[in-house]
N, C-alpha and C positions, 0 to 999 in steps of 0.2 A: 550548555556547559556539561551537562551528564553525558550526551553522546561525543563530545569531544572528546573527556575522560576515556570511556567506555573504547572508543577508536585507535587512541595509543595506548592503553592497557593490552589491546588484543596486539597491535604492532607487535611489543615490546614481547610479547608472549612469544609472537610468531618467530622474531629474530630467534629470541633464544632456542629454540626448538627445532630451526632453520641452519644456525652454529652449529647443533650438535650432532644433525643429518650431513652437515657438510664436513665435520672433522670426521666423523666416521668412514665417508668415500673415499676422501682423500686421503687421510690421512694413517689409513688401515694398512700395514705393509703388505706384503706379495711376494716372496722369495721364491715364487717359480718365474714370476718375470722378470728375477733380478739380472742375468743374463742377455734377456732381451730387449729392454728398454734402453735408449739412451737420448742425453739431453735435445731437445730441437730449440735453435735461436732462429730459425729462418721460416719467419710466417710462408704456411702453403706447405709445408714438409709432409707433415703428420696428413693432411688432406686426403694429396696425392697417392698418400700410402693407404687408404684405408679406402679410395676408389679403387685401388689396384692391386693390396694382397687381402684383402678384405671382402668376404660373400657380402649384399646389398644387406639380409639384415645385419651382420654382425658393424659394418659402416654404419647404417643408422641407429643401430645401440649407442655406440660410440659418440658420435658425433650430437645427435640426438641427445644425449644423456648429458653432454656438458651444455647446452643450449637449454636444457629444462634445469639444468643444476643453477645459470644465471639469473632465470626469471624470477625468484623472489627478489633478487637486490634491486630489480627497477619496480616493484610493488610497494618493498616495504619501504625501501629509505628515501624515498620521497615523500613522506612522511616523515620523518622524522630529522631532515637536514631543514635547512632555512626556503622559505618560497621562493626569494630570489633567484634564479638560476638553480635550480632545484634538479634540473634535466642533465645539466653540465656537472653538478656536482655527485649526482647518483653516479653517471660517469667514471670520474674519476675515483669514490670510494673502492666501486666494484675492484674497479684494475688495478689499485692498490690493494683488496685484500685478495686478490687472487693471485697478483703478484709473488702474497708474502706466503700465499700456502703452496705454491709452486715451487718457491724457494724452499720451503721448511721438507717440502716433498723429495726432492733432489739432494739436501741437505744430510735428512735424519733418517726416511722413510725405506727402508730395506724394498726394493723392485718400484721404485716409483723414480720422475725423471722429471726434473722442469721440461717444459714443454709450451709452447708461445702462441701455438696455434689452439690450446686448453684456453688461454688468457682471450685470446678473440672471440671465440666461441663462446664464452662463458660472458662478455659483454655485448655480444650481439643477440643473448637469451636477455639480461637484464632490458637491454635497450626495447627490446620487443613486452616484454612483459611490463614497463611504462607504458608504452603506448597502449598497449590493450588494454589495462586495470591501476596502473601506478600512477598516471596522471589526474585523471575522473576521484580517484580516492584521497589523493593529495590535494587535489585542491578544494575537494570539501572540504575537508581537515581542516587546512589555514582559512579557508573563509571563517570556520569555527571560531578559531581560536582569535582571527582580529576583529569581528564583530558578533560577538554571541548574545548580543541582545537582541538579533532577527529572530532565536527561536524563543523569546518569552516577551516583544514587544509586537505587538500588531500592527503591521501597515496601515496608516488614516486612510480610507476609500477616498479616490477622486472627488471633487463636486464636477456635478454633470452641468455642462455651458449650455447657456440659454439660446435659446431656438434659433434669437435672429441677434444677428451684432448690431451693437449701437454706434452708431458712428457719428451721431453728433450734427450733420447737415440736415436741414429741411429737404425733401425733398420735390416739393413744388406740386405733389399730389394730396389731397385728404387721404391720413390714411386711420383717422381713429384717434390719434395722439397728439399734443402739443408738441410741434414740434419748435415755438418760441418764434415762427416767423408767417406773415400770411400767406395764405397756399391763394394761387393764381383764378382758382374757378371758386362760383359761390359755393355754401355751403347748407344753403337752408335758411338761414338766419334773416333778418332783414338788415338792408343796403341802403333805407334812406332814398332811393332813389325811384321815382313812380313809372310803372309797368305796362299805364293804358288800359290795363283790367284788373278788375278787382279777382283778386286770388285768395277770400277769403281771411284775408290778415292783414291788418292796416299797416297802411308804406310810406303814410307820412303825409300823404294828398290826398283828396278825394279824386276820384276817378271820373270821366265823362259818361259813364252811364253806371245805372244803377240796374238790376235785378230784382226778384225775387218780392218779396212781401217789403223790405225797405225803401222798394221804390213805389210798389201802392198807398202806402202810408202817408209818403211824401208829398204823394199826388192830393191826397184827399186834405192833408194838412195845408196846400195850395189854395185850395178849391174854399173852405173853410173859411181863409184870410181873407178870399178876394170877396165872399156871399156878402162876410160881415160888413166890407169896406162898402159895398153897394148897398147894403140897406140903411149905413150910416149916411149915406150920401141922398138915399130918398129922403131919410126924417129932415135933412136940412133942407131940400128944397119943398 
């Protein structure tokens, strides 16, 4: 809100200050050119004239000087007209008020002449002076002015997206996760169903051979059964 303020404050400063450089040019009479000047209606007149009785600086004084006398009207009043066509309406202010000081010049101004090719010149300074500086400072302005809560509310930072998408299918590999359906290969677990070797972790069956200190045990638990059975079987006979 303060730099909005603070941007048409300076405008409105510049206008004024801009008016009163430009009534002075123009508007300053000249009684040794009164003699010499006279009106031009036919864009290209004055041009011509000043490639051809005019040395190259005195043409680019001339010429020159109404093309710099334009450039503030396409800096400052786009800013201060509506965003809307903003371009078109710089436009047409310029050539209206340079219209009316051409008129006033021809009118009241002792040695001063309307002059049509002053009006082109003078809008084809304004037009170039938008493009370079009037656009760029215009349309900060109006972003200003229709959301000015970008310079006192802070943008929410992105949330950063997770690594892998979830999509919702099983994908018929283990990969770590539930994925709510059985994946195709084991997984480690037991399957209920017997392997032919003991691997350590019981499968539901016993296996056709034994290993290890389990199957010595066995043996001598065999051995034990059958001793008893045969010395039961001597006391009987």
């Amino acid at each position: 809100m303060l730099l909005q303020v603070t941007i048409l404050v300076a405008v409105i400063l510049a206008m004024v200050g801009f008016s009163v450089v430009l009534a002075k040019v123009t508007l300053t009479p000249s009684p040794a050119s009164e003699d010499l000047v006279t009106s031009n209606l036919h864009p290209g007149r004055s041009l011509r004239q000043y490639a051809e009785d005019y040395t190259f600086l005195a043409a680019c004084k001339q010429g020159g000087g109404n093309l710099v006398l334009g450039m503030p009207f396409g800096v400052l009043l786009p800013v201060l007209v509506p965003r809307r066509l903003r371009m078109i309406r710089m436009v047409l202010l310029t050539v209206l008020v340079i219209v009316v000081v051409e008129l006033v010049q021809g009118a009241l101004v002792a040695g001063r002449a309307f002059d049509i090719d002053d009006v082109i010149l003078n809008t084809a300074g304004a037009l170039f002076g938008y493009l370079v500086l009037g656009r760029r400072l215009s349309h900060r302005y109006h972003v200003l002015a229709a959301e000015p809560w970008r310079e006192t509310v802070p943008v929410p930072a992105r949330r950063s997206k997770p690594d892998g998408p979830r999509t919702g299918k099983p994908t018929g590999k283990a990969t770590g996760k539930a994925t709510g359906k059985p994946t195709g290969k084991p997984t480690g677990k037991p399957t209920g169903k017997p392997t032919g070797k003991s691997t350590g972790k019981p499968t539901g069956r016993p296996t056709g051979k034994r290993t290890g200190r389990a199957a010595t045990s066995w043996t001598r638990v065999r051995q034990d059964v059958r001793a008893r059975l045969t010395r039961g079987r001597d006391r009987k006979s």
